[in-house]
C-alpha positions as CSV (number, residue, x, y, z in Angstrom):
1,X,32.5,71.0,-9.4
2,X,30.4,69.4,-6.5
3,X,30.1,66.2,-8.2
4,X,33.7,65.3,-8.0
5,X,34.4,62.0,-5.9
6,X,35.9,62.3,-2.1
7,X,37.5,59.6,0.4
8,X,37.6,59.8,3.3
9,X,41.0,59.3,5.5
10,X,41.7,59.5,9.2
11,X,43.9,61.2,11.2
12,X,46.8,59.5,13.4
13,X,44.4,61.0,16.2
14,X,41.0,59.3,14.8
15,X,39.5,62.5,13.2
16,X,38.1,61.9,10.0
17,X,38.3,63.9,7.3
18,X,37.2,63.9,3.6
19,X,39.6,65.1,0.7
20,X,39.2,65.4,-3.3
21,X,40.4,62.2,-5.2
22,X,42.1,64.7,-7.8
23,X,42.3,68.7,-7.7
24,X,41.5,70.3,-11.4
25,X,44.3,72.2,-13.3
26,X,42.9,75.1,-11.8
27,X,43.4,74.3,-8.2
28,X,47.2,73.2,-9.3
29,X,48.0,76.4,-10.9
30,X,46.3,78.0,-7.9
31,X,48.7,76.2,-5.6
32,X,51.9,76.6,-7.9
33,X,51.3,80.4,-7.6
34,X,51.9,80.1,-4.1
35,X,55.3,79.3,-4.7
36,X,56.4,80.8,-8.0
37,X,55.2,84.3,-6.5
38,X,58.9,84.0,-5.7
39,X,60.2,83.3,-8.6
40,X,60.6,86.1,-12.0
41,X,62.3,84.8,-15.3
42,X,64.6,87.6,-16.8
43,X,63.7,87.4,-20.5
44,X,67.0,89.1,-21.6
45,X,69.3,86.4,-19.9
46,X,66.5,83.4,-20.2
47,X,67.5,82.7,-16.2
48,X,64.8,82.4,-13.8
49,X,65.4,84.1,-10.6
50,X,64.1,82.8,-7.3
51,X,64.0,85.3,-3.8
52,X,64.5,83.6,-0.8
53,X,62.6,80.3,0.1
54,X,61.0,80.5,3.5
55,X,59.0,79.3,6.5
56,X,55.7,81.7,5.3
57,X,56.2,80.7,1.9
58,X,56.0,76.6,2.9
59,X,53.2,77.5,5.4
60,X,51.0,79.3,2.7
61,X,51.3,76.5,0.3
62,X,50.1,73.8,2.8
63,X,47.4,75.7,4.1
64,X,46.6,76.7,0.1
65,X,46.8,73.0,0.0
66,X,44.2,72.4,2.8
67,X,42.0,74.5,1.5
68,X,41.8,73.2,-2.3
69,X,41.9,69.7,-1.2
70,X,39.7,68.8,2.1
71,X,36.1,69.1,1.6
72,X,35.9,68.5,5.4
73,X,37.2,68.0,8.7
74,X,35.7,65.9,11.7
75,X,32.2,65.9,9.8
76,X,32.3,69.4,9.2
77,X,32.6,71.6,6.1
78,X,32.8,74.8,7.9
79,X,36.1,76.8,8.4
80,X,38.0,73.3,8.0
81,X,41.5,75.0,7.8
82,X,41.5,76.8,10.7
83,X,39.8,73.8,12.7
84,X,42.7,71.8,11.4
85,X,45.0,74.8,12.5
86,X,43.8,74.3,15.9
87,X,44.5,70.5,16.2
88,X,47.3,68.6,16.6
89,X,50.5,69.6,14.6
90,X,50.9,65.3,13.5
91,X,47.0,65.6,12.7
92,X,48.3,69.1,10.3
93,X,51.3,67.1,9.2
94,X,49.7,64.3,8.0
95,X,46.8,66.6,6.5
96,X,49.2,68.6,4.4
97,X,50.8,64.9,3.1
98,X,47.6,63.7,2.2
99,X,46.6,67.2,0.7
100,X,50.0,67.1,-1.6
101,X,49.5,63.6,-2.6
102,X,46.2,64.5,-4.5
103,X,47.7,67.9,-5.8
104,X,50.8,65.4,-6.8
105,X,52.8,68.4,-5.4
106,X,56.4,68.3,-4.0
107,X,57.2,70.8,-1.4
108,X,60.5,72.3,-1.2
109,X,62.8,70.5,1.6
């Protein structure tokens, strides 16, 4: 899908970089199997049942975000998570924002 529309946003320390206006179904399921990989549903009871919640788990769904959503990062497409791994953590926060906003995703708090 290389035809689908980007913008292109700036970080709060002036690098640009260029996201998808919308992720596919695809991509969102991709995501949402970063977290639900914690979660099993116990068909005799009909509870789901969720492991513990933690700091890996959050930090594979942004960067799982990242990398479904920014096409590219200070006018490069090449390894753009881990040059945005190696920037600024407000640069990475505000990435990760912008990168759930398209996936209209909620992280856990």
């Amino acid at each position: 899908m290389s035809d689908r529309q980007t913008t292109e946003l700036t970080t709060p320390s002036g690098k640009k970089f260029e996201v998808k206006t919308y992720i596919t179904a695809r991509e969102r399921n991709t995501l949402r199997s970063v977290l639900l990989q914690n979660f099993s549903f116990d068909s005799a009871s009909g509870q789901t049942k969720s492991g513990d919640i933690n700091g890996e788990l959050l930090e594979k769904s942004e960067q799982k975000a990242i990398e479904i959503a920014v096409v590219s990062f200070d006018g490069k497409t090449e390894d753009v998570l881990n040059r945005i791994l190696d920037g600024t953590s407000d640069d990475y926060d505000f990435i990760v924002a912008e990168a759930n906003k398209i996936a209209n995703f909620k992280q856990p708090k």
